[in-house]
C-alpha positions in Angstrom: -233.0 -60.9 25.3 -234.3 -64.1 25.5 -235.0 -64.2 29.2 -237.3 -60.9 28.4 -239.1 -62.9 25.3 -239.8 -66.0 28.0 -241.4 -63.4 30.5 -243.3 -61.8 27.9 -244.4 -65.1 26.7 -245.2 -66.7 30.4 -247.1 -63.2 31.1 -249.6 -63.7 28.0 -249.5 -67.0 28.8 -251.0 -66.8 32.9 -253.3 -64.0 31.7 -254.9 -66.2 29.0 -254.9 -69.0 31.3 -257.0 -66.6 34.2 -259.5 -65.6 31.8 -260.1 -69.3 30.4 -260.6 -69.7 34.6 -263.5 -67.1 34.8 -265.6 -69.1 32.6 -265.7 -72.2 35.1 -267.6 -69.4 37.4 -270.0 -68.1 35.4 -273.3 -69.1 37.3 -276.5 -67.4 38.9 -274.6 -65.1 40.7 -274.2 -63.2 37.1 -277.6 -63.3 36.3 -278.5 -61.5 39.8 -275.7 -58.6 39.2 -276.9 -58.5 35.4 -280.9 -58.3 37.2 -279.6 -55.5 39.6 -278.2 -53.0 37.1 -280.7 -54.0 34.3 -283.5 -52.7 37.1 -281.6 -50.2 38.1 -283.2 -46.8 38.8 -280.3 -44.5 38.8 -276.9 -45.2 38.3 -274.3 -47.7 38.4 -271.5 -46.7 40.7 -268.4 -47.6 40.3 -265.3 -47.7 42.8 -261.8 -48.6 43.5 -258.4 -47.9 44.6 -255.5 -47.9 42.3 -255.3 -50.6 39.2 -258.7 -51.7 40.1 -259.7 -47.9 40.1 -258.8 -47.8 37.0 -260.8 -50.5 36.0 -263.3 -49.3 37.2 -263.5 -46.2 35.2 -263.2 -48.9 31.7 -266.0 -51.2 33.0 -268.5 -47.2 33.8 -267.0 -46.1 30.4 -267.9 -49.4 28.7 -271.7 -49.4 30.3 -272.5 -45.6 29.1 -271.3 -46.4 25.8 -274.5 -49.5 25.7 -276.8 -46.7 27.1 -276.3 -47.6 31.1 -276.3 -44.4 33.2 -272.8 -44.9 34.9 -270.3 -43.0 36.9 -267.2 -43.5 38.7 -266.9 -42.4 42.5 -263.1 -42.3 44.1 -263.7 -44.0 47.0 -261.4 -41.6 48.7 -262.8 -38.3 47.6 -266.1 -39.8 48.4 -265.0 -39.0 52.3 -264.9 -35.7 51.3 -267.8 -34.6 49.2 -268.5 -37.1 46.4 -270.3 -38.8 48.4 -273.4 -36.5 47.0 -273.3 -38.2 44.0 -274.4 -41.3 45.0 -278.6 -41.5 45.3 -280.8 -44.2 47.0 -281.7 -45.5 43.2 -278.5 -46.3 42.7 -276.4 -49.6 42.2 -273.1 -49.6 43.4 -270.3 -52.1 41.8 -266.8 -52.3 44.0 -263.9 -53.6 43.0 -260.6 -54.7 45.2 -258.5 -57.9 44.6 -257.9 -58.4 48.2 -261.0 -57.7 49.6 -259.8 -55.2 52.3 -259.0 -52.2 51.1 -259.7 -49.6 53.3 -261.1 -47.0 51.5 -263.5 -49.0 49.6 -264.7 -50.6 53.0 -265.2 -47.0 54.2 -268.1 -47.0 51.6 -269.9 -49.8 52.9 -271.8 -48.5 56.1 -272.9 -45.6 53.6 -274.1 -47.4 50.7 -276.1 -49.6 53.1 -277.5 -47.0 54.7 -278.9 -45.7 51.4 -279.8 -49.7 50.8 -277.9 -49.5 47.8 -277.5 -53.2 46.3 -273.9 -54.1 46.5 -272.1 -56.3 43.3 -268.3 -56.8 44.5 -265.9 -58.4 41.7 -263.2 -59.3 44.2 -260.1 -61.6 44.5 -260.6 -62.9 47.6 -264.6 -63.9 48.2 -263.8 -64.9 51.8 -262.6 -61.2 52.4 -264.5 -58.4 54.3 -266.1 -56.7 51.0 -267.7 -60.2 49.8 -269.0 -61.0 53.2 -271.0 -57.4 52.8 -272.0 -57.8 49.6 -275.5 -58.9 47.6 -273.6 -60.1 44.6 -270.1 -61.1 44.8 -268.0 -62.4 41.8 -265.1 -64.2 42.1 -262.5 -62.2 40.3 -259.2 -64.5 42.2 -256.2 -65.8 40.5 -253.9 -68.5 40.9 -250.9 -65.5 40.4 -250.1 -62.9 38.9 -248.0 -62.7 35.3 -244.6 -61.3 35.8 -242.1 -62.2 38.4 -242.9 -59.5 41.0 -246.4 -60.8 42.3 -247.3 -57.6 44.0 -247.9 -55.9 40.6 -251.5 -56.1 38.9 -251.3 -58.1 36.0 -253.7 -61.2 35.6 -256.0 -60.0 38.7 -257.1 -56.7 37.2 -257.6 -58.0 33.3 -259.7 -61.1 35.5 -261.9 -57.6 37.1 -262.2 -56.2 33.7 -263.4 -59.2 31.7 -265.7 -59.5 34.0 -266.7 -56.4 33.7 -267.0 -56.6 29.9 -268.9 -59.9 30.4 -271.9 -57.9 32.4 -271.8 -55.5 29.6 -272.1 -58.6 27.2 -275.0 -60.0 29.5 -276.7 -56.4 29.6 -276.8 -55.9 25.7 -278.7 -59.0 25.3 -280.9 -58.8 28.3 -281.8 -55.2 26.6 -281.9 -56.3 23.5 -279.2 -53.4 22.4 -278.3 -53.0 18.4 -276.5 -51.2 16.7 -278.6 -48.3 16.1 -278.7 -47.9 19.9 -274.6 -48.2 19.9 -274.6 -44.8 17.8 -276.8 -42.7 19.0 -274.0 -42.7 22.4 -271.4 -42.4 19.5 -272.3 -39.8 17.1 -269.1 -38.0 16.9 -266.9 -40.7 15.7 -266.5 -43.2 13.3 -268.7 -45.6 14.8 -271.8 -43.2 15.1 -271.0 -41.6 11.2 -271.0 -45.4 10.2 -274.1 -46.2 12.2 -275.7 -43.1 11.8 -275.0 -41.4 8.5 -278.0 -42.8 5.8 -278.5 -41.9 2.3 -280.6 -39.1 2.2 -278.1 -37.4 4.2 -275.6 -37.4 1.2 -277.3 -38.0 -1.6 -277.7 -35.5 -4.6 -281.6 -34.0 -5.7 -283.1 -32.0 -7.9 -281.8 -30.7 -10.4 -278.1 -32.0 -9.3 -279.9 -35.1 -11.1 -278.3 -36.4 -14.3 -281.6 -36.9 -16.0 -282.1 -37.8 -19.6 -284.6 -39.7 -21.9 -284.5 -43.3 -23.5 -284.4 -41.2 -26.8 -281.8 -38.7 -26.1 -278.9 -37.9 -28.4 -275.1 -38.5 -28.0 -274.9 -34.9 -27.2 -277.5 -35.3 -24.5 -275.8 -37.6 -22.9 -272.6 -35.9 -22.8 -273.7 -32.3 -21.7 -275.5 -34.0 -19.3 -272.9 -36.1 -17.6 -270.3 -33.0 -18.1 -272.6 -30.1 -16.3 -273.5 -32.6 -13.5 -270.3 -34.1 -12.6 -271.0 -37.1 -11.1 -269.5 -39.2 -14.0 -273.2 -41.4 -14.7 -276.6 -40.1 -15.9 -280.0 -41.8 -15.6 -281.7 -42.8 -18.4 -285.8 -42.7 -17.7 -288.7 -43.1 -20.1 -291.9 -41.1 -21.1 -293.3 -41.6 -17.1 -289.9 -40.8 -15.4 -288.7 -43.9 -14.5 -285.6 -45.5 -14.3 -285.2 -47.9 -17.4 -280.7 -48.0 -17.4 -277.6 -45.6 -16.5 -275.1 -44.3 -18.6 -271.3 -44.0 -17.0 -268.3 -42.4 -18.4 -267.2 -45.6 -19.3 -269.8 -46.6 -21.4 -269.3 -43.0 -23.6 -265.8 -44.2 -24.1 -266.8 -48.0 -25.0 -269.1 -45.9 -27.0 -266.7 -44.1 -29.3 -265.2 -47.4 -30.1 -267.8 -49.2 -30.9 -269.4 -46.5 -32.9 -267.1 -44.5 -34.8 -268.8 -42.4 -37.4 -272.3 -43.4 -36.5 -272.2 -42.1 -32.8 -274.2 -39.0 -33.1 -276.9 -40.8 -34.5 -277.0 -43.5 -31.0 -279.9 -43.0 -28.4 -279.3 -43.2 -24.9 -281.1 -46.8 -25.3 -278.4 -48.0 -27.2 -275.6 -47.3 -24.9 -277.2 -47.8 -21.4 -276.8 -50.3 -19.0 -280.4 -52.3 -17.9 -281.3 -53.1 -14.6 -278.6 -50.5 -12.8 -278.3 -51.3 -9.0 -280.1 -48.8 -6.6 -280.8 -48.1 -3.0 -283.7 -46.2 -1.0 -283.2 -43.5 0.5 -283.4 -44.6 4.3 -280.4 -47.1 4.0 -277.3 -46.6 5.6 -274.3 -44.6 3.8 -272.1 -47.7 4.6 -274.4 -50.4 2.9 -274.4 -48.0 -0.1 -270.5 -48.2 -0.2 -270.6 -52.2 0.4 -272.7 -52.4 -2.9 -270.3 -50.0 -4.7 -267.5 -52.3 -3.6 -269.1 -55.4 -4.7 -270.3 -54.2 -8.3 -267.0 -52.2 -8.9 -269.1 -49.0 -9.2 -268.6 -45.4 -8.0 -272.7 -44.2 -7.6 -275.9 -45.6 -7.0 -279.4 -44.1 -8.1 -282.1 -43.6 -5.0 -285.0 -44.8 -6.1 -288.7 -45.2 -4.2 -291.2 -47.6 -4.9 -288.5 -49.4 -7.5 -288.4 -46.8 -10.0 -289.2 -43.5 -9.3 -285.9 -41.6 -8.8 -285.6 -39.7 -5.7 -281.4 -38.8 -5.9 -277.7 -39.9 -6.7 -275.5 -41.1 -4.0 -272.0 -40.9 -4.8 -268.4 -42.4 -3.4 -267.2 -39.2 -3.1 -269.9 -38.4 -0.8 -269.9 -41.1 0.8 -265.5 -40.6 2.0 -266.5 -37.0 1.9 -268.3 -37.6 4.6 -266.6 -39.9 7.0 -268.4 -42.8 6.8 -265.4 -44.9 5.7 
């Protein structure tokens, strides 16, 4: 077992060592394949056999997900139809360790006939495919990581870090945020996170636990009982916010009080300055201030006081967001 632990080690070990290599490379040649696909027209094509086919597919994945229009073309089925996906607007990214495989070289006489710009990441830049290139980036290694050098190890993660570095590139060049991440990722966690603001969730109207600076004991408890969302505002003569009343402070309430509790006001009991949010925030920075102040529900307000809806935990997990 501890031979297999050493080649587990010395394979981490050679890959880390290749990527720390790509950095050494990183020059003008990036900034033309970043210029290429940021101008780019129509699509990015991708392309390659085997491993670095599959590579391929990540990097094209990877550049729809920052908004990119990309594909993935088998270089093989291009010979046979697919090549009728590929338009003159076009850039076309090829990827092959050695340089020379045949069915990527096929593509060549095609893509320049279309004078589709050409960005190779390839292991060997003296080969064929880097010769016919516009952009070609040095994907070589010293070896590979496990002791039978024919298999892809540390050439294809070299192809796909530097395949995640032009994304990395790209999303500054096109000054891509966040907001931009979810609208390609509305379906999942990301997008619900990204996406999902408080007015989505929030409860209005009369879902609103409402009552005055003056209201009784019973006030306050009807009113957080028929609403359910375990707080009530508290708002004065013009409707605005002034405090919050929880569950836990009818409880610290009754001990404090005793006998004299149904002769409190709602003035008495609430707490001042409660924390709040507007109504075009995010769901998630509503949860981050629950978390940080221990509570379970915020009050939406507009223009600092004027209550617009209650956005609760509840909702919040109901809903995906976390």
């Amino acid at each position: 077992m501890d031979s297999v632990l050493k080649a587990i080690k010395r394979a981490i070990n050679i890959e880390a060592k290749s990527v720390r290599e790509l950095e050494k490379r990183v020059d003008d040649r990036f900034l033309e394949a970043v210029e290429l696909i940021d101008s780019c027209k129509g699509r990015v094509i991708f392309s390659g056999m085997g491993k670095s086919g599959l590579v391929g597919k990540k990097i094209s994945s990877t550049f729809s997900s920052i908004g990119i229009a990309s594909m993935f073309v088998h270089p093989a089925e291009a010979a046979h139809g697919d090549l009728g996906m590929i338009r003159r607007e076009d850039v076309a990214i090829l990827l092959s360790n050695s340089g020379a495989t045949r069915e990527v070289l096929f593509l060549l006489p095609i893509l320049k006939r279309f004078n589709i710009p050409i960005i190779s990441i390839v292991g060997n830049i003296n080969s064929e495919l880097a010769k016919r290139s516009d952009v070609v980036l040095d994907a070589s290694v010293e070896e590979e990581a496990t002791s039978l050098s024919l298999v892809p190890t540390s050439s294809t993660t070299a192809a796909l870090v530097i395949g995640d570095a032009l994304a990395a590139g790209l999303i500054v060049k096109r000054n891509f945020k966040e907001d931009d991440f979810a609208l390609f990722h509305p379906g999942g966690a990301i997008g619900k996170k990204l996406l999902v603001r408080v007015s989505d969730l929030m409860h209005t109207g009369d879902e609103v636990p409402v009552v005055y600076e003056d209201s009784d004991f019973n006030s306050l408890v009807y009113e957080i009982s028929s609403k359910r969302l375990g707080m009530t505002t508290v708002v004065n003569s013009n409707r605005e916010l002034v405090g919050v009343i929880t569950d836990g402070d009818l409880r610290r309430a009754i001990e404090r009080y005793s006998s004299e509790l149904f002769k409190i006001k709602a003035k008495d009991i609430m707490s001042k300055n409660p924390k709040t949010i507007d109504e075009f925030s995010l769901a998630a920075k509503a949860a981050s201030i629950m978390e940080r102040y221990s509570i379970t529900s915020l009050v939406v307000v507009k223009d600092r006081a004027t209550i617009v809806g209650v956005i609760h935990l509840h909702d919040i997990l109901k809903a995906g967001v976390l």
